[in-house]
C-alpha positions in Angstrom: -8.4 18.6 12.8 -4.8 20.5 12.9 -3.3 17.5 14.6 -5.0 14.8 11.5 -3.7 17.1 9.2 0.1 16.9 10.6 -0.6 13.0 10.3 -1.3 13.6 6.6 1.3 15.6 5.7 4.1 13.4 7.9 2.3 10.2 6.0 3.1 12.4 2.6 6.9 13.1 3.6 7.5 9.2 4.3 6.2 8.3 1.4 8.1 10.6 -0.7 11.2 9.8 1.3 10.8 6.1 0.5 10.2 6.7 -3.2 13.3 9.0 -3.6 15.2 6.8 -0.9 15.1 3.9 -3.7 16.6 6.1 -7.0 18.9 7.3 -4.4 20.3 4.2 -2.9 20.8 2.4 -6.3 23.1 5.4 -7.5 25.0 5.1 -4.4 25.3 1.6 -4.7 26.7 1.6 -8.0 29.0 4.1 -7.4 30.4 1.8 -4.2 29.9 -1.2 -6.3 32.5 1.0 -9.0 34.9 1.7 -6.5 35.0 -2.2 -4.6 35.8 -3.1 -8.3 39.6 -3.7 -8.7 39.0 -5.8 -12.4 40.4 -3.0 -14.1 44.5 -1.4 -14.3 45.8 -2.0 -10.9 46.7 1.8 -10.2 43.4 3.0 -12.0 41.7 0.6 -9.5 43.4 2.0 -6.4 42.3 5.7 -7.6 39.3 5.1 -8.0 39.1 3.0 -4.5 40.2 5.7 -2.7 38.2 8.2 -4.4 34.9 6.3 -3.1 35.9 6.1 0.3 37.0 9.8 0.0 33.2 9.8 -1.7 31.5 8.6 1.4 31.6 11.8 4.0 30.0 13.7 1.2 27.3 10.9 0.3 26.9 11.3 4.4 26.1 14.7 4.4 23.9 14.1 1.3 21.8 11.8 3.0 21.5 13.5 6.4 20.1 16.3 5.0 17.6 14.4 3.0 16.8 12.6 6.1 16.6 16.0 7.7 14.2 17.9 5.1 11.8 15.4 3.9 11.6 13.6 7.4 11.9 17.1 9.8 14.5 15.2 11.9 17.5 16.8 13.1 20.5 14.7 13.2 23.5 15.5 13.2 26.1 16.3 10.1 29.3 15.3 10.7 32.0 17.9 8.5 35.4 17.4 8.2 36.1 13.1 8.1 39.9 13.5 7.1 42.9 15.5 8.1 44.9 14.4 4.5 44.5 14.7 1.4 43.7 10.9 -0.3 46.4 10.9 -2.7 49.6 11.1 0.3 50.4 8.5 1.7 49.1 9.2 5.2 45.9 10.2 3.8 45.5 7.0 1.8 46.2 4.9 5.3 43.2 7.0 6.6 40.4 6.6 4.4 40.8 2.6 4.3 41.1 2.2 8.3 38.5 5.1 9.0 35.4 3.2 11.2 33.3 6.1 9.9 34.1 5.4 6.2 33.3 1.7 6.5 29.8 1.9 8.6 28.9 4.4 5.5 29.4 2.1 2.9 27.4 -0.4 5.1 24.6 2.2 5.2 25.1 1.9 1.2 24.5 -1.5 0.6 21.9 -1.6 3.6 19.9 1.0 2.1 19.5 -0.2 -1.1 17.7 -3.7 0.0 16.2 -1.8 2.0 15.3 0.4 0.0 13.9 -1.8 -3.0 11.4 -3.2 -0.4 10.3 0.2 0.6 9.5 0.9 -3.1 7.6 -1.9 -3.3 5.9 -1.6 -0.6 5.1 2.2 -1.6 3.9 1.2 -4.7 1.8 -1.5 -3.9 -0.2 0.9 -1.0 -0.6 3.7 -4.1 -1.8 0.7 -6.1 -4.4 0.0 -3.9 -5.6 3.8 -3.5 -6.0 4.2 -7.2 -7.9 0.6 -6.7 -10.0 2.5 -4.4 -10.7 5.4 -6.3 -11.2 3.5 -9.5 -14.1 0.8 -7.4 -16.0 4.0 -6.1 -15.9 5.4 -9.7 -14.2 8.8 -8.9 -11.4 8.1 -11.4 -13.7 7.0 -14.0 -17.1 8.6 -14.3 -17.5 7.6 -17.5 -16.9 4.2 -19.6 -13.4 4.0 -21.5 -11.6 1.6 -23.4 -7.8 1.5 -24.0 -5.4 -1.0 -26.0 -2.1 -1.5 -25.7 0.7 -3.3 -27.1 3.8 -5.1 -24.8 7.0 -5.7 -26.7 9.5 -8.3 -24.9 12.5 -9.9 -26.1 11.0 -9.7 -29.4 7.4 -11.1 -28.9 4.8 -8.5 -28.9 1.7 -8.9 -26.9 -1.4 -6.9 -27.3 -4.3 -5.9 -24.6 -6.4 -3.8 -23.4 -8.4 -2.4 -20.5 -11.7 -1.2 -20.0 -14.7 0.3 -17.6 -18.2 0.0 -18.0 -19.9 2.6 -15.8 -23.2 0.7 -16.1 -21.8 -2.7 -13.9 -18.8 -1.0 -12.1 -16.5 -3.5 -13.9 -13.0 -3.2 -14.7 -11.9 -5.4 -17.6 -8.3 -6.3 -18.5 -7.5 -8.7 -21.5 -4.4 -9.8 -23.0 -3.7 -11.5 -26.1 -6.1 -11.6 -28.9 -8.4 -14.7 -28.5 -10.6 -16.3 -26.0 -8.0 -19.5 -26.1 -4.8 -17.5 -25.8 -5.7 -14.2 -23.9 -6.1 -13.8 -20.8 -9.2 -12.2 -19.5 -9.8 -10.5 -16.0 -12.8 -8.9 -14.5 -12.6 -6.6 -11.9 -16.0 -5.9 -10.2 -16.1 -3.1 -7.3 -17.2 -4.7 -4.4 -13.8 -6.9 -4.6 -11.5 -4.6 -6.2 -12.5 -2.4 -2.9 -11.9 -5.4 -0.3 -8.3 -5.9 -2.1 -7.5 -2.2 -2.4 -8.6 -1.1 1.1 -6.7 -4.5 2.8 -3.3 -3.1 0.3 -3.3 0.5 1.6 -4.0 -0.6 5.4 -1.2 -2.4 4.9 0.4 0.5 3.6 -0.4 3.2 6.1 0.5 0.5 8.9 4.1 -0.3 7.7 5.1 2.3 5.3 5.5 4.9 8.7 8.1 2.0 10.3 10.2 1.4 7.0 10.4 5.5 7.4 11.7 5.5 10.7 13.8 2.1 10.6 16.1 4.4 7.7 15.8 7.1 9.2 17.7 5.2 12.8 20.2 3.4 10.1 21.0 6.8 8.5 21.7 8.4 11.7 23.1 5.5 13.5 25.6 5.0 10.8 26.3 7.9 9.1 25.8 10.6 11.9 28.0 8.3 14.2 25.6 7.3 17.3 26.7 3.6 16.1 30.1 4.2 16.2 31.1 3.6 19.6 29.3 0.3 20.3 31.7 -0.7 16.7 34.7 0.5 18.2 34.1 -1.2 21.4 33.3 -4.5 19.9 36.5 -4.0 17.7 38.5 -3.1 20.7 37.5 -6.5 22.4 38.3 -8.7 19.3 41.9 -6.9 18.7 42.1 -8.3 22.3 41.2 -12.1 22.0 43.9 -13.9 22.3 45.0 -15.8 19.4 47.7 -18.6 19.1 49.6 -18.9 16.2 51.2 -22.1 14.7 54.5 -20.7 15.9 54.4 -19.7 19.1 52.7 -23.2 19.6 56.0 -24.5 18.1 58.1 -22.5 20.6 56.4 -23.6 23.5 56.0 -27.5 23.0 60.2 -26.9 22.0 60.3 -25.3 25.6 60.1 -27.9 28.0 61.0 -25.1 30.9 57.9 -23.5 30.2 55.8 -26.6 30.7 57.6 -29.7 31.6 54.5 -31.7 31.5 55.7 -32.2 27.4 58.7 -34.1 28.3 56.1 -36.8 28.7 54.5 -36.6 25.4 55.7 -38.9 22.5 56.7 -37.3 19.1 53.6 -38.0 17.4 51.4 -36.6 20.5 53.5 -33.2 19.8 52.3 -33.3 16.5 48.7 -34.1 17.4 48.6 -31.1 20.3 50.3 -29.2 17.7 47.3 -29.6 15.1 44.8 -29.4 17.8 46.0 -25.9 19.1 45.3 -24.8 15.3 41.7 -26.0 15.7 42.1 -29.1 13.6 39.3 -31.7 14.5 40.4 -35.2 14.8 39.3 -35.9 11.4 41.7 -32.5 9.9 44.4 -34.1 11.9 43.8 -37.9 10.6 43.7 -36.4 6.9 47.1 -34.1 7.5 49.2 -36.8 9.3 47.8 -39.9 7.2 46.4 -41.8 10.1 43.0 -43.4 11.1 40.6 -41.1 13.3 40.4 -43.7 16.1 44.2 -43.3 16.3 43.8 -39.3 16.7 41.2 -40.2 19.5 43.9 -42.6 21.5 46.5 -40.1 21.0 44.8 -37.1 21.9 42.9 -39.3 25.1 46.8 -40.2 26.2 48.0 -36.0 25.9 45.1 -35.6 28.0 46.0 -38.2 30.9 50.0 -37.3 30.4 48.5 -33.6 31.1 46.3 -34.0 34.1 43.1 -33.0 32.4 40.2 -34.8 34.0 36.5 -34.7 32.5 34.9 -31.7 34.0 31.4 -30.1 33.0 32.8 -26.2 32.9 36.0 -27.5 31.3 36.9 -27.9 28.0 40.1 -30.2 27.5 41.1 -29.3 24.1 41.9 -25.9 25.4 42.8 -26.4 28.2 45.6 -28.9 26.9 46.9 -26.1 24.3 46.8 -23.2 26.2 47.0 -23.8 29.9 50.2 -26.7 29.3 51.7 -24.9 26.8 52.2 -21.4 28.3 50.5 -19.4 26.3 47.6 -18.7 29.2 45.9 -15.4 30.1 48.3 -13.5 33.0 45.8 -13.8 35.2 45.9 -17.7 35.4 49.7 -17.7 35.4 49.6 -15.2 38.5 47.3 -17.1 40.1 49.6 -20.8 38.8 52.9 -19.0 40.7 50.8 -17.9 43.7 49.6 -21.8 44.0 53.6 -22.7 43.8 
């Protein structure tokens, strides 16, 4: 009995975390959404830029804590984000390359889709409790009648809703005619099937949703996140990437590769667009040519280069960075051991 009772009251706590997690999140968003927005006075924009970010180790806290007293988790609260104050120079610099500052305004705009759904979902499993109550007759022992009026855009529409304890019947009308109003009849034995399969559903997913923003607030705002981002960071700052230029200087370089003294003027050009990813159709369209003449070209560069048709090869790359110098160090060591 103790242990069904702590399954109420944790099934009580994520509900109430996913209805608050929804008023929550929108402010939040809107407050990001305020700072990301640079229409306004250039210097009033940059303020209120830095401000946000400066915003986002309190909104942190904020929503660890939540997490913490309405869930009875216990992660972690990270204090302390910057060492300067946002409007130096150096503190500026901080808050717009902080990792930390950026997964939290992730969390921000993650939460709030997230969020929204939640709500949803919370509202359609209390929907279909009330159902419940109202199909057994607990919420209505006795017959009731009730009109209302809808006012939108202008247009008002009137209705009404009503219970007839003798049948079980719910009755909702709208309009005020048989041939424009809508009429609906609820009788119990459905309005139970519906309202028991919505708050199944309810009780089954509601508990996930709780814990799936419960992981995303402490993966991204107590940190556990943040050293699979910095790795992955770390190993695209190291991709090597090959600018137009230094193609320029190598294909000028004929000591680097001399394989180029081969190549006509018009194949330079044609490596040259290919080492900046251009297809053959890019390079037909920038050098005014036909794309079967790309194809010859770029089929002669690769016999002038020695590249045979291999299955764990591509040529395209290996014509622009293995020919042209601009290769890892561990092929060129492995090029001057071969010589």
């Amino acid at each position: 009995m103790r242990t069904f009772g702590k399954a109420i009251l944790q099934r009580l706590r994520e509900i109430l975390y996913l209805l608050l997690s929804f008023p929550v999140s929108t402010i939040l968003f809107a407050l990001v959404m305020l700072g990301l927005n640079f229409t306004t006075f250039i210097p009033v924009a940059i303020l209120i830029f830095l401000l946000m970010l400066t915003a986002m180790e309190h909104i942190s806290r904020f929503e660890i804590r939540r997490t913490n007293f309405l869930l009875g988790t216990d992660f972690r609260v990270i204090d302390n984000w910057f060492s300067y104050p946002f409007l130096s120079w150096e503190g500026a610099k901080e808050r717009i390359t902080s990792l930390r500052v950026w997964l939290a305004v992730g969390y921000v705009f993650i939460a709030f889709g997230w969020s929204l759904f939640s709500f949803i979902l919370v509202i359609f499993g209390l929907s279909g409790l009330f159902l419940m109550l109202i199909s057994v007759g607990i919420l209505t022992l006795a017959n009731f009648s009730r009109s209302f009026e809808v006012i939108d855009n202008g247009e008002l529409f009137e209705g009404s809703i009503s219970y007839d304890n003798s049948t079980g019947r719910v009755r909702l009308e709208f309009g005020d005619s048989i041939d424009s109003g809508i009429n609906w009849d609820l009788f119990s034995n459905w309005i139970l099937l519906v309202a028991v399969i919505f708050f199944a559903l309810a009780l089954w997913v509601i508990p996930r949703n709780a814990r799936a923003m419960a992981q995303l607030a402490e993966g991204l705002l107590s940190g556990s996140y943040l050293p699979a981002a910095q790795a992955q960071i770390a190993k695209w700052r190291k991709r090597q990437k090959v600018s137009e230029r230094e193609v320029r200087v190598a294909m000028d370089s004929e000591a680097l590769q001399p394989q180029l003294s081969e190549l006509s003027k018009r194949e330079r050009e044609i490596l040259s667009l290919m080492a900046q990813g251009r297809s053959n159709a890019g390079i037909a369209k920038t050098l005014y040519i036909t794309e079967g003449s790309v194809e010859k070209h770029v089929s002669n560069i690769l016999h002038k280069l020695g590249l045979n048709a291999g299955e764990d090869n591509h040529r395209r790359v290996l014509a622009v960075l293995r020919y042209l110098g601009i290769e890892s160090a561990n092929n060129g060591k492995d090029e001057r051991v071969g010589q």
